[in-house]
Steps between C-alpha positions, in 0.01 A plus 500: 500500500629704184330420163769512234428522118641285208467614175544331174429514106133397508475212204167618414262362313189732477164412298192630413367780348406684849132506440335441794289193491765305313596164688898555423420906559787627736712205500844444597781252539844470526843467765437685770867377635799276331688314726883506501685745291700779616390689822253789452559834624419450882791153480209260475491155304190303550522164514270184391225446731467834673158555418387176570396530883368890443266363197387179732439716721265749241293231412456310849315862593384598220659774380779624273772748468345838418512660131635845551589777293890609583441346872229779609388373757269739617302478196243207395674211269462559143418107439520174611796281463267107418797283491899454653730221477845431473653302212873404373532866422352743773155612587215507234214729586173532332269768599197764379580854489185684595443705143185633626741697794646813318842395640521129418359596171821704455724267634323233241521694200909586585528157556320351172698724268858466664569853653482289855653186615642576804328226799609542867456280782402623880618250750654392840788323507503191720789260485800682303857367509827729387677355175803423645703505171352894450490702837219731517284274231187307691331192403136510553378108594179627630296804443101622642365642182281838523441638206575495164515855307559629112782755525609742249888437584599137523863432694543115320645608196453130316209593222218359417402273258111397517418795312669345179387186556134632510534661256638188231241346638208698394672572165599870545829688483698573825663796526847596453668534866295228599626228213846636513449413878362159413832427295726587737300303819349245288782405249783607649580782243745752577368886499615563190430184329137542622480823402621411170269225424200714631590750281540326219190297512218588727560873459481453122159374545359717778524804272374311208167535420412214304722177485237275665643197373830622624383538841339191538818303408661701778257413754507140405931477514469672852251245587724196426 
């Protein structure tokens, strides 16, 4: 058996203040995998349904793919991933880092502000076919799901967007990189046109320090 990793973008969505005793304290949620798309680094596209038995599987016994930190296995998890299911995009994970741990607090805070969203899976590969339009490119129809770990280097270069979207929704500013992002996936901006319009409009108002009225008609135009 060989346990290979799958890493991806992690489309996080990370709330709470971290103060222990807090009912959302330590929570997480996002992609942990997209299906389709190009191949990541190892050749590897998964494919709808390849979670499916694996996560049947988790809750028939009772348990559920470990929360690591960067796939250490030889040290204790740093939370506890709560729920997993595939949907029309890939597979949405929702999960407690352990804040009270000094690790999973770090990996918590890195992950609330943005400096981390890189999620990688641990698994075993179980039914895999070769592309045969793309030598060398395999299609994973069926995967045994270990472990799930935040990563500090992603491989699936398609961003994320959930942190925008959290962010419209509880009426703050996103950040720069991380709206021009949201342009380009979201709206199908070119680099430079997103760039441009970020520029031009949200950075305005992230270094102004008044313009309240300003930034709420922002917020609401994002929001449709």
């Amino acid at each position: 058996m060989k346990l290979r990793h799958n890493e991806f973008a992690f489309e996080i969505k990370a709330t709470g203040s971290g103060v222990a005793g807090e009912a959302d304290a330590g929570l997480i949620e996002g992609y942990a995998s997209v299906f389709g798309g190009p191949p990541d680094l190892t050749g590897d596209i998964m494919l709808p349904g390849a979670f499916g038995p694996s996560l049947a599987k988790h809750r028939r016994e009772g348990t559920s793919p470990l929360m690591l930190w960067g796939h250490d296995a030889f040290s204790p998890p740093i939370g506890i991933w709560e729920e997993m299911a595939e949907d029309g995009k890939g597979l949405r994970v929702k999960g407690y880092v352990d804040i009270d741990d000094p690790m999973g607090g770090r990996v918590y805070r890195a992950l609330k502000r943005g400096s981390m969203k890189g999620l990688s899976i641990g698994y075993e590969t179980k039914v895999a076919e070769t592309d045969p339009k793309r030598p060398g490119v395999r299609l994973l129809k069926e995967v045994d799901l270990w472990e799930v770990s935040p990563v500090n280097f992603p491989a699936e270069r398609r961003a994320s967007v959930d942190t925008v979207k959290a962010a419209i929704t509880a009426g703050e500013l996103p950040s720069l990189p991380d709206f021009e992002k949201f342009l380009r996936e979201e709206g199908g901006f070119s680099k430079s046109h997103a760039t441009a319009i970020a520029s031009k409009g949200l950075a305005t108002l992230l270094r102004s320090e008044s313009g309240a009225d300003q930034r709420a008609d922002f917020l609401k135009a994002l929001r449709g």
